[in-house]
C-alpha positions, 0 to 999 in steps of 0.5 A: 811530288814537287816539280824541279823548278830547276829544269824551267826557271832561268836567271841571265843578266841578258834576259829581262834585266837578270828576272827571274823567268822560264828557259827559253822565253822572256816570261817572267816567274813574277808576271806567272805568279801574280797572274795566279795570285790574282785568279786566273787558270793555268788554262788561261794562262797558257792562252795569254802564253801558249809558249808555256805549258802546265809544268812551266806554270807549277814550276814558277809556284814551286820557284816562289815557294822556295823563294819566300822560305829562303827570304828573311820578311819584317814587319813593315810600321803602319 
């Protein structure tokens, strides 16, 4: 079953320029997501940010994978 990213994922326009990012820090969904995409664990990701925990991690895929279906992508020319 699907975390509720709901319960982790903030957006305030006082925090990191309105990013999204995990309640309570300034850590943004982005710099979690791309931390993944580019190989690293959930382990080592919590020892860059021992703020963060396993679920705070999941909620930020889980927050992307909610983004992307809701986004609308054209191709780009090439």
């Amino acid at each position: 079953m699907r975390i509720n990213w709901h319960n982790f994922i903030s957006v305030d326009p006082e925090i990191h320029h309105g990013e999204a990012c995990i309640k309570g820090t300034r850590i943004p969904v982005s710099m979690i997501v791309g931390s993944v995409a580019d190989g690293m664990s959930f382990e080592e990701i919590i020892d860059s940010y021992p703020q963060l925990k396993e679920e705070s991690i999941k909620a930020a895929l889980a927050y992307a994978a909610d983004i992307v279906r809701q986004e609308v992508f054209l191709p780009l020319a090439g």
